[in-house]
C-alpha positions in Angstrom: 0.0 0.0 0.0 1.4 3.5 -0.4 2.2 4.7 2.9 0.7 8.6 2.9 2.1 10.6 5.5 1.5 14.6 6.2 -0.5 14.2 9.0 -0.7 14.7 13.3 -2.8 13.1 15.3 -6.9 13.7 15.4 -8.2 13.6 18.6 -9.3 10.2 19.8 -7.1 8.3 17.4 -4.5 5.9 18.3 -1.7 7.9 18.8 -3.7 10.8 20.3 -4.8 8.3 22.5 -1.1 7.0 23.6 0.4 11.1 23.9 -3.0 11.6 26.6 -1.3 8.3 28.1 2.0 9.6 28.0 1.7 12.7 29.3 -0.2 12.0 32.5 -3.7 13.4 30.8 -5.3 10.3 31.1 -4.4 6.2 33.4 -7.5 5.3 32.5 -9.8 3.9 29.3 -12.7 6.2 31.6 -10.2 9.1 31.3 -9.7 8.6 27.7 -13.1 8.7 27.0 -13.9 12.0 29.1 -11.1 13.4 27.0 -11.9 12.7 23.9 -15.7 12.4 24.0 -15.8 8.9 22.0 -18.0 6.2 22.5 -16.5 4.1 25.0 -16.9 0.9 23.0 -14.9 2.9 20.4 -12.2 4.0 23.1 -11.7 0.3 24.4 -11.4 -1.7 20.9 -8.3 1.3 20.2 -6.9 0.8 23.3 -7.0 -2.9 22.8 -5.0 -2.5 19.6 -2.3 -0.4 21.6 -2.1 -3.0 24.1 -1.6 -6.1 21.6 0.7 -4.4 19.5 2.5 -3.6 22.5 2.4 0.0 23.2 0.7 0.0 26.6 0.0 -2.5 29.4 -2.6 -2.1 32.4 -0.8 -2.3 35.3 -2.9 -2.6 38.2 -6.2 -0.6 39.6 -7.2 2.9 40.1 -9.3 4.3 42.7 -13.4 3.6 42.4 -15.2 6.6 41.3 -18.5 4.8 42.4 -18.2 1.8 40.0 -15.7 -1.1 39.5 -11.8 0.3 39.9 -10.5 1.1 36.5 -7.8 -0.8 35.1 -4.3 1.9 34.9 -2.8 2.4 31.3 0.7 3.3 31.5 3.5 3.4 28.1 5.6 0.2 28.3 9.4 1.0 28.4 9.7 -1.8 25.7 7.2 -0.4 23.5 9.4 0.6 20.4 11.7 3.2 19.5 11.3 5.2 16.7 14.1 6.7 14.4 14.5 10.4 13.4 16.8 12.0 11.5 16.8 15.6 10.9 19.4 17.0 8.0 20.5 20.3 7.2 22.9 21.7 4.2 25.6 20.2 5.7 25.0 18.3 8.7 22.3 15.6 9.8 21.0 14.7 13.8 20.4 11.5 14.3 17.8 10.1 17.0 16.0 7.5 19.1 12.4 8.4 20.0 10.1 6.6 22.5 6.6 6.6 21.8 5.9 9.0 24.0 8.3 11.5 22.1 11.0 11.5 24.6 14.8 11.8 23.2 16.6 9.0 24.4 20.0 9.7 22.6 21.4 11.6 20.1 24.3 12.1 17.5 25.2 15.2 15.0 27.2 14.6 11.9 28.7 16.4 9.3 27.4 15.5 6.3 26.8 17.4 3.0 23.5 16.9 0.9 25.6 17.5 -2.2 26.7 14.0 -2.2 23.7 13.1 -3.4 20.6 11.1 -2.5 22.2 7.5 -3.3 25.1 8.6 -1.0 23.0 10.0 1.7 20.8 6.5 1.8 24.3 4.8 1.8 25.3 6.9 4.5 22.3 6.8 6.7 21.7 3.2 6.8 25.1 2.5 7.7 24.4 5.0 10.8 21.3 3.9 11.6 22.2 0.2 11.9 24.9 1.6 14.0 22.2 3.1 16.4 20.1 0.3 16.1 22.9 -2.1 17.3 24.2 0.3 19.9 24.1 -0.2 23.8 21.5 3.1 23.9 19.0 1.5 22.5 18.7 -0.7 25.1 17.6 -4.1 22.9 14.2 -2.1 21.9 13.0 -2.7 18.6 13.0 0.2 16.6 9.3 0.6 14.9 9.9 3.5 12.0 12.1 6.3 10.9 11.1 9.7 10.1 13.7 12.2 8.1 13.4 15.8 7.8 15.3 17.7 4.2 16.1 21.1 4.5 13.3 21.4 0.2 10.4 21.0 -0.9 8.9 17.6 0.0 5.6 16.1 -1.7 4.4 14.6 1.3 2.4 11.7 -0.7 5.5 10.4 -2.8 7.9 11.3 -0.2 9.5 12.9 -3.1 12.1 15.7 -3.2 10.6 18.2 -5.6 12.3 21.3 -6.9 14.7 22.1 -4.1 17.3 25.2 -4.5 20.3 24.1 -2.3 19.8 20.0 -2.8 22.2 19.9 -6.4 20.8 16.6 -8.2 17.8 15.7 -5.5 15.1 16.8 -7.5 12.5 14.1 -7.7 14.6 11.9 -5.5 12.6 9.4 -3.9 14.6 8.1 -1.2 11.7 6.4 1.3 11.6 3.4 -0.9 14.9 2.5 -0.8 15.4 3.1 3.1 12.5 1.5 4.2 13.6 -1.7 1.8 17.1 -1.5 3.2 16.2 -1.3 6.7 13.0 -2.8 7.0 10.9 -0.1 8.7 8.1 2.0 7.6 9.9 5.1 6.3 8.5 8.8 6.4 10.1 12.2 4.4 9.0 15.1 5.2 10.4 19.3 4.8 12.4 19.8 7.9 10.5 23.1 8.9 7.4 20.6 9.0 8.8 18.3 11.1 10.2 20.9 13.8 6.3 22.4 13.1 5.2 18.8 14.4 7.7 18.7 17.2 7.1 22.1 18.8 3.4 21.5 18.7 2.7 18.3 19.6 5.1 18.2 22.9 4.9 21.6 23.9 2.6 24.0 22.1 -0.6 21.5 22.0 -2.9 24.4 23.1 -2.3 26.4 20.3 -4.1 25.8 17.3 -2.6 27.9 15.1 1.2 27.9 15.1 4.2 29.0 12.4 7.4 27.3 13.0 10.5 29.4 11.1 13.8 27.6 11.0 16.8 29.9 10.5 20.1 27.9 9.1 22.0 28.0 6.2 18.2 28.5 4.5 15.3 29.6 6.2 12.2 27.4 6.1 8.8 27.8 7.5 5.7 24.9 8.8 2.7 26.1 9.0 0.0 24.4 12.0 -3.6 25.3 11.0 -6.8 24.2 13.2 -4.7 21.8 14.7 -2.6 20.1 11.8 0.1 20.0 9.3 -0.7 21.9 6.1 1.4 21.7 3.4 -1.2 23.4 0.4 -1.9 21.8 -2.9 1.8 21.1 -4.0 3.3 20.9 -0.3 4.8 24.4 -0.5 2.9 26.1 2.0 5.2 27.8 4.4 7.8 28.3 1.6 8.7 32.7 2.5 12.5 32.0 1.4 11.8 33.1 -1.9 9.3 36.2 -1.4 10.8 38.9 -3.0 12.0 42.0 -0.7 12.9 45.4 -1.6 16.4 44.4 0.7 17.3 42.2 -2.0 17.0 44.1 -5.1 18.5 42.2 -8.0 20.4 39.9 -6.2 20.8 36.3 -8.0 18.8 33.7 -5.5 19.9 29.6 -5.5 16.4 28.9 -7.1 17.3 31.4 -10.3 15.1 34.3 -9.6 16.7 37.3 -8.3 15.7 39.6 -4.6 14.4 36.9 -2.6 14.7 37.1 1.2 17.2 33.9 1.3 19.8 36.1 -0.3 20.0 38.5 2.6 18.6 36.9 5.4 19.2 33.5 5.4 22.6 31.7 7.2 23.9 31.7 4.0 23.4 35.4 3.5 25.2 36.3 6.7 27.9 34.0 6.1 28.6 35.7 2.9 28.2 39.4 4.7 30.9 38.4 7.1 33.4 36.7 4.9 33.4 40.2 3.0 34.4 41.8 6.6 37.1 39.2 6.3 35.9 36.8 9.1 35.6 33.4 8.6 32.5 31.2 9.5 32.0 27.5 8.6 28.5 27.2 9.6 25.5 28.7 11.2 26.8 28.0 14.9 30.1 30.1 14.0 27.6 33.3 13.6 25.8 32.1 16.7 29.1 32.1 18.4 30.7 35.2 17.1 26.9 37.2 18.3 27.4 35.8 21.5 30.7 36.9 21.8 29.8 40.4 21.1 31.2 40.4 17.8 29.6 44.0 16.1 30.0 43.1 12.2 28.1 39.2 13.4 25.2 41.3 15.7 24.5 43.8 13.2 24.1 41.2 10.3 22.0 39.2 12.4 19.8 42.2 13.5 19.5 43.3 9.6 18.6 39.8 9.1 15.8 39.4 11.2 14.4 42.6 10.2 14.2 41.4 6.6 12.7 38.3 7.9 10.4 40.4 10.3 9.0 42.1 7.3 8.2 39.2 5.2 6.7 37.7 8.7 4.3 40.7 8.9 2.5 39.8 5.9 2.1 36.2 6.9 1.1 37.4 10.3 -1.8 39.4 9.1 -3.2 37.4 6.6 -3.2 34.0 8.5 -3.1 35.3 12.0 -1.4 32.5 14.0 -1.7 32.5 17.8 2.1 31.6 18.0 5.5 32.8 15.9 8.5 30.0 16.7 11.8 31.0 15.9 13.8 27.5 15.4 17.1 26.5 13.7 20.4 27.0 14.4 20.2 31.1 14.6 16.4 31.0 16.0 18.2 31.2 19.3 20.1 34.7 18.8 18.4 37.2 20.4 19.0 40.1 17.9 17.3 38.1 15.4 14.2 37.7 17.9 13.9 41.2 18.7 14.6 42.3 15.0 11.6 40.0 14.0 9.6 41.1 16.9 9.9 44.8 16.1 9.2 44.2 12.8 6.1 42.4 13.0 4.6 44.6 16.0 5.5 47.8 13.5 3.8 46.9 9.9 1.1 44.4 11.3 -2.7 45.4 12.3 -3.1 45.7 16.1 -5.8 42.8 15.8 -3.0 40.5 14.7 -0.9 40.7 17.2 -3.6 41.3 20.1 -2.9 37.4 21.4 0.2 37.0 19.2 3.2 35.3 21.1 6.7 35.2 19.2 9.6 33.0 20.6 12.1 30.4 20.6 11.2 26.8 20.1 10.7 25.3 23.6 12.1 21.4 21.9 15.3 23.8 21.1 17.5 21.7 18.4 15.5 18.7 19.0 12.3 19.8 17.6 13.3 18.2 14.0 13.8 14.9 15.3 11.1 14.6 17.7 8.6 15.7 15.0 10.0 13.0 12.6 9.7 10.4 15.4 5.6 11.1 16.4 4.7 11.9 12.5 6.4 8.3 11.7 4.1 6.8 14.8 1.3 8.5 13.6 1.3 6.9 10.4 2.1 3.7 11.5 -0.9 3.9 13.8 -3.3 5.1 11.1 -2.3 2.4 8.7 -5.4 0.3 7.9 -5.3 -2.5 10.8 -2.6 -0.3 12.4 0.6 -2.3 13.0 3.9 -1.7 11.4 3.5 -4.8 8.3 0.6 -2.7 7.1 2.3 0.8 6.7 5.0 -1.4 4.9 3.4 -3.4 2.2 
């Protein structure tokens, strides 16, 4: 079957039900059902397919609330681990996932997406069997793996599409051949999506309408609507690297159109600005480093930076009017760029849309990529028709 991904939990699904679990919302199928306002019968028979796939035991009684003493649901420690990794330009994180979303270990690596997608599958198999076979994970199956690319995804195909600093990835489809390789049910999705998931899911789960902006090398953006992922007709929603600003003027962008707000805004943009003061910087971190050292020519790039950004934010503020602006990514943490974006959204957008507006740093820090690949991977394994892991692989 073709394993669709693109989506986070609905309320009262399987995986809704096992994060309620996880999080101390609900110990009980009587709590479950309060909470999601299902029919208990349909409550029980989903619970009963988390606990014979293994994700949940009953372990013992809770107190009487005037009937016979519930049975307590708790995650079993056993119950699967699931692999994320989250790439940028030139680096990749690698991760172990619980079910409940919990990181139980991580690695970074240096690796460039220029090598290709046959090298990058090469590459991550080998380092994912390493995991796998590694002391950390603690002889727990792993159940899926989620990866997040710094382009344009289509979310159905799992299909690199188009992307501007991925040389020779266009129409890649790489899920195929990872999930072949190391037998798991394989999801791809755009990095910003994934660190979308991540911050909303484990932290932000009140807010309903969220916009996730990742500042590295590029600058991506996820988009949380009503509740869930959208990615828009061709799964470019959230794309603001390439809306043209008046910063820019003519010049040339990756993608072959000219003024875009990736050319003076992005990582990539800053690194260039600062290697024309002379100074040297490998990689977004460098510029982090140099801000936080007080370094005037890295601050004031920064600052212009998020002002740019600020600007293009403005626009997105007002017309889709999110509850919550996330600043994530490797220069998401800087706090010129915050206040640059701040200022600039509070100054151009109507007072209505920023009444109840909240802008900040992602709460899942660099983890957010990873952790959204883990819980979008269990979601769809969980959705698949009969649930289980064989179905989302056939």
């Amino acid at each position: 079957m073709d394993f669709q991904v693109g989506h986070v939990p609905e309320s009262g699904s399987p995986s809704h039900l096992l994060r309620l679990v996880s999080t101390g919302q609900a110990s009980s199928r009587s709590d479950l059902v309060r909470l999601v306002k299902l029919a208990p019968s349909t409550v029980s028979a989903r619970v009963e397919h988390l606990l014979s796939h293994g994700y949940l035991h009953e372990s013992g009684s809770g107190r009487s609330q005037g009937g016979r003493r519930p049975r307590l649901l708790e995650i079993r420690k056993d119950g699967g681990m699931l692999l994320a990794a989250d790439f940028g330009s030139r680096h990749a994180r690698l991760a172990a996932i619980d079910v409940a979303g919990r990181v139980h270990v991580v690695h970074e690596y240096a690796w460039d997406l220029a090598e290709g997608p046959e090298h990058t599958v090469d590459w991550l198999v080998e380092r994912c069997q390493d995991l796998l076979a590694s002391p950390a994970m603690g002889g727990v199956p792993a159940r899926g793996l989620g990866i997040g690319l710094p382009g344009p995804v289509d979310h159905h195909r799992g299909q690199v599409v188009l992307p501007s600093r991925m040389p020779g990835w266009h129409s890649a489809s790489i899920r195929g051949a990872l999930s072949d390789r190391l037998g798991l049910p394989v999801v791809v999705e755009n990095d910003a999506n994934l660190m979308a998931v991540g911050e909303h899911l484990t932290a932000r789960a009140d807010v309903g309408h969220l916009l996730m902006v990742k500042m590295g090398t590029g600058i991506g953006c996820g988009v949380i609507a009503a509740g869930h992922l959208h990615h828009g007709a061709m799964g470019a929603a959230g794309d603001i690297s390439h809306v043209q600003v008046p910063s820019a003027a003519d010049i040339p962008c990756a993608c072959g159109n000219t003024g875009c707000l990736e050319t003076v805004a992005s990582g990539a943009a800053i690194t260039r600005g600062l290697e024309e003061q002379g100074l040297q910087v490998d990689r977004p971190a460098d510029i982090v480093r140099l801000v936080e050292s007080g370094n005037v020519a890295a601050t004031t790039l920064v600052r212009e930076a998020g002002r740019n950004l600020g600007e293009v934010l403005a626009t997105v503020v007002n017309f889709f009017n999110p509850g919550l602006l996330v600043l994530g990514g490797a220069l998401g943490v800087t706090q010129p760029l915050l206040a640059a974006v701040r200022g600039a959204i509070y100054e151009r957008c109507l007072p209505l849309a920023t009444e109840s507006l909240e802008i900040d740093t992602a709460t899942t820090g660099p983890n957010a990529g990873v952790i959204g690949a883990g819980l979008m991977v269990l979601e769809q394994i969980l959705s698949a028709p009969e649930n289980g892991q064989e179905a989302a692989q056939r």
